[in-house]
C-alpha positions, 0 to 999 in steps of 0.5 A, a space after each residue: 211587535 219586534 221580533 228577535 228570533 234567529 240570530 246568534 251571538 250571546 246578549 245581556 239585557 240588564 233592565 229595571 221594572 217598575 214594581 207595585 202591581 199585583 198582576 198585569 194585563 195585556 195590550 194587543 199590539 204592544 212590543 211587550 205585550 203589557 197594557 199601557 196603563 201597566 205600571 212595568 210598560 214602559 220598562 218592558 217596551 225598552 227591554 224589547 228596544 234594547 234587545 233590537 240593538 243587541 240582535 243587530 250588534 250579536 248578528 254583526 259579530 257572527 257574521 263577521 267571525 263566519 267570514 274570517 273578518 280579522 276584527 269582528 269585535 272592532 267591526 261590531 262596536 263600528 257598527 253600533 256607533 253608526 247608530 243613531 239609537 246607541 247613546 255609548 259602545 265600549 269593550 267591558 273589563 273583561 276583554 271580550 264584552 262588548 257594552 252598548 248603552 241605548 239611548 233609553 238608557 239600558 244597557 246591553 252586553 254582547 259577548 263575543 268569548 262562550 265557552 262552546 264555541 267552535 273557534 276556539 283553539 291552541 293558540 298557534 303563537 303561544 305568549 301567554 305563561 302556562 300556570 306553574 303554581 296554583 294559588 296557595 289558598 289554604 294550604 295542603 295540609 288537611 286539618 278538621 276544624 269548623 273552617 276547614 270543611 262544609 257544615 252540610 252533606 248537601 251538594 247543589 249541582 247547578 247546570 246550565 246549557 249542558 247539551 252545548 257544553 258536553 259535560 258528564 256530569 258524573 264526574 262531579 257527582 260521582 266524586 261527591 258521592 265518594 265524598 260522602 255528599 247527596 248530590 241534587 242536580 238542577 238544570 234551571 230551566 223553568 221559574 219552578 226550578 229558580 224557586 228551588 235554587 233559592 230554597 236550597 242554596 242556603 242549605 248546600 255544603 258544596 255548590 257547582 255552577 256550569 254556564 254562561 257567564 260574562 262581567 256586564 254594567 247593570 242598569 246603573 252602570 255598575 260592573 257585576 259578574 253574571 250567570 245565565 240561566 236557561 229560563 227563556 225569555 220569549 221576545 219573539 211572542 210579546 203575551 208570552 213575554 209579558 208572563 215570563 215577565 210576570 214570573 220573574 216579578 212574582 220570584 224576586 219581588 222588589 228585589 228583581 231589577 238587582 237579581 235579574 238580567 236578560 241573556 241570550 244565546 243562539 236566537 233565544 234568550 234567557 233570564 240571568 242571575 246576578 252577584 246580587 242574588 248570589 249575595 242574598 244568602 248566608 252559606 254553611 262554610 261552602 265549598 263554590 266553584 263557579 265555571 264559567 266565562 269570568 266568573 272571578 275576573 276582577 271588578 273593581 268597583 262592581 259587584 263581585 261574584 266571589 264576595 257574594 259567596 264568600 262575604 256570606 259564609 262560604 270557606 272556598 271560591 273557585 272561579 275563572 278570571 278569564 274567558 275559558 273553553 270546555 276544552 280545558 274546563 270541563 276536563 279540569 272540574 272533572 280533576 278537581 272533584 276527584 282530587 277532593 274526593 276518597 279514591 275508595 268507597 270501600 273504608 268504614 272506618 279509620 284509627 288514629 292513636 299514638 305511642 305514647 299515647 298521652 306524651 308529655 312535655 318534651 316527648 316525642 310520639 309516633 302516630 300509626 293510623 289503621 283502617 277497616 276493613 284491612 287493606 293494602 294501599 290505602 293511601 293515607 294523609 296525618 296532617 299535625 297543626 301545634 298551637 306553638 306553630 308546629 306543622 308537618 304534613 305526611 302521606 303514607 300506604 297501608 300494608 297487609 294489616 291496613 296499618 301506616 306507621 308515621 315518623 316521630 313527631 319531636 315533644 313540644 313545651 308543657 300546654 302546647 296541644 297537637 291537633 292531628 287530622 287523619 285523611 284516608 283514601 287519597 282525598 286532598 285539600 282543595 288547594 292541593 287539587 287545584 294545584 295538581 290540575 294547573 300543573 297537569 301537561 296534559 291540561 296545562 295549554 294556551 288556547 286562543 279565540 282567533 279574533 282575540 289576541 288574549 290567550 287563556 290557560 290554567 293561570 286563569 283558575 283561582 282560588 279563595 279559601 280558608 286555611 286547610 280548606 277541604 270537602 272531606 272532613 265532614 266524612 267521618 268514614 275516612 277522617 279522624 282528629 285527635 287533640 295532644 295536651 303535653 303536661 
């Protein structure tokens, strides 16, 4: 039996079963607990093989980061291509994993970058650009359409590791709620809570994922952006081990060897979801923010994570193209859902109308916006979007009459047609969210692993979405459109 408990450092098994049996049976005195004659044994023994070489090479590298050793990755890789049972080490595009192929021929990741780990800190020579633009993904401008906004008001609030990670998660689902959104938190701890991941994701307007993530080759040696769960994966007991195993089977069926990977993190490990399993689903035009390590980092070539979303419905992606630290991500999920979201619950309703109310070709109209209950300082955004190219975005605060009067919009040609969203309470496209947070000072810093030269800031905060991309529009509470024909 090969024993893995009680070593540090985070590792990534990716593995391929043998499938087509019903149920397994056990061999006493198997690494993997499974019976020779089982068609997955030989697989499940290379597993337990592979991990040996993972805990060796995740012992070494936090041994190495303990004593201050100055290159704890380059150690770490020296050390694993001394060894006979290493086919190949490299560091993984991502820059901080560590990839070693066994001769078997699996592969095993050793990430050196968690996100909750102690050592991260401002880096005391900083070089790296602090962000000063967000990316320009869909704009400011708020514009109700059936690509603009989540065709469901169900949220899916996916955690992972949280006790490490220090999150208050009520600063997701406290906006979402404003939002008008049911959030349903899932911590995937258990196969029960994966079976209810796959009966949910496709029914999520909005999709928040915080966990450990790395950019590691599956067993085929295609790269892949990876998020771990927190479903343990007992190598320390191999009967244990063969029912874990035999869950996971018995979940993904023929598909397991593309869906799953093996993680593990602080002496346990875990099973892992790959882009695969992501991709599998079709989304209601999603809102996606994926928070962990890498979760957007380019990989070229392998399977990535932001395209399984968004090549199957998603409106928007939000990731990270870099290793991050609680430090800075935590505060900046927290910022953009609040960004997204009404600062008010108090609003039933909003109006919209315009004087005149039915302009024609040529003439200009004002729009005036009230909301109910009456109130002052609402803020309130009109975004106009005319089929001639004609845009303005324009923000005002309501009086004592709950009343905002907005400039003159100058008369368009005979057919054009106005399309006029009104937005009340304060609530922002997520371009504009992601923007305020990446222009934040107080958030806007360089942080370092001291053992790695590369620093991460907010530049590392990506988005993808499509035009005018909001989680608001579906509220009808404090939105309006209005469509202007001009004759």
């Amino acid at each position: 039996m090969c024993r893995v408990a009680g070593w540090g450092g985070l590792v990534v098994v990716s593995l391929l079963l043998i499938l087509g049996a019903e149920c397994a049976s056990t061999g006493p005195g198997t690494a993997s607990g499974l019976d020779p004659s089982d068609p997955n044994f030989e697989t499940a023994e290379a597993i337990v093989a592979a991990a040996a070489v993972g805990r060796d090479g995740a012992a070494t590298f936090e041994q190495g980061v303990a004593a201050g050793a100055d290159d704890p990755i380059g150690d770490t890789i020296a050390a694993l291509r001394a060894r006979a049972d290493v086919a190949s080490v490299e560091l993984s595009i991502d820059g901080a994993t560590i990839m070693v192929e066994h001769v078997d021929g699996q592969r095993i990741a050793i990430l050196t970058d968690q996100k909750d780990r102690a050592e991260w800190e401002l880096a005391p020579n900083p070089t790296a650009k602090a962000a000063t633009t967000a990316a320009t993904a869909g704009g400011s401008a708020i514009i109700c359409n059936e690509k603009s906004f989540p065709q469901s008001k169900q949220a899916l609030v996916i955690t992972g590791f949280q006790q490490d990670f220090d999150t208050d998660l009520n600063t997701i689902t406290g906006p979402l709620q404003r939002a008008g959104y049911q959030p349903d938190v899932l911590r995937l701890s258990t196969p029960a809570d994966l079976e209810q991941l796959q009966n949910k994701l496709a029914n999520a307007g909005v999709i928040y994922m915080s966990s450990h993530g790395n950019v590691s080759k599956n067993l085929d040696g295609v790269y892949g952006n990876n998020v771990v769960t927190e479903i343990e994966v007992p190598l320390n007991d191999s009967e244990a081990f063969a029912d874990s195993l035999l869950d996971m089977v018995a979940i993904f069926g023929g598909d397991f060897q593309r869906f799953v990977s093996v993680s593990a993190n602080k002496g346990k490990l875990y099973w892992s979801l790959t882009p695969a399993f992501f991709g599998q689903f079709k989304y209601p035009n999603s809102f996606v923010y994926v928070d962990s390590c890498n979760s957007d980092h380019d990989v070229e070539g392998g399977n990535q994570l932001a395209s399984a979303f968004t090549s199957n419905g998603a409106g928007a992606f939000v990731g990270w193209k870099g290793k991050i630290s609680t430090r800075f991500s935590n505060p900046a999920a927290a910022a953009i859902f609040d960004g997204m979201a009404p600062q008010t619950a108090t609003i039933s309703s909003v109006d919209l109308s315009t004087n005149p109310s039915d302009p024609g070709a040529g003439e200009s109209y004002v729009p005036t916006a009230v909301v109910s209950p009456a109130s002052t300082g609402v803020e309130i955004q009109i975004s106009i979007s005319g089929t001639d190219g004609f845009a303005r975005t324009e923000t005002g605060t309501t009086d004592a009459a709950g009343e905002v009067v907005f400039s003159s919009v100058p008369g368009g040609a005979s057919g054009v047609v106005d399309t006029i969203t009104e937005v009340a309470g304060g609530a922002d496209s997520s371009a504009s969210a992601v923007n305020v947070v990446q222009n934040d000072p107080t958030l806007n810093q360089v942080w370092q692993l001291p053992y790695n030269p590369k620093q991460e800031t907010l530049s590392n905060l990506s988005l993808t979405a499509n035009s005018d991309y909001n989680i608001i529009c579906n509220n009808q509470a404090v939105t309006q459109t209005t469509k202007l024909v001009k004759f």
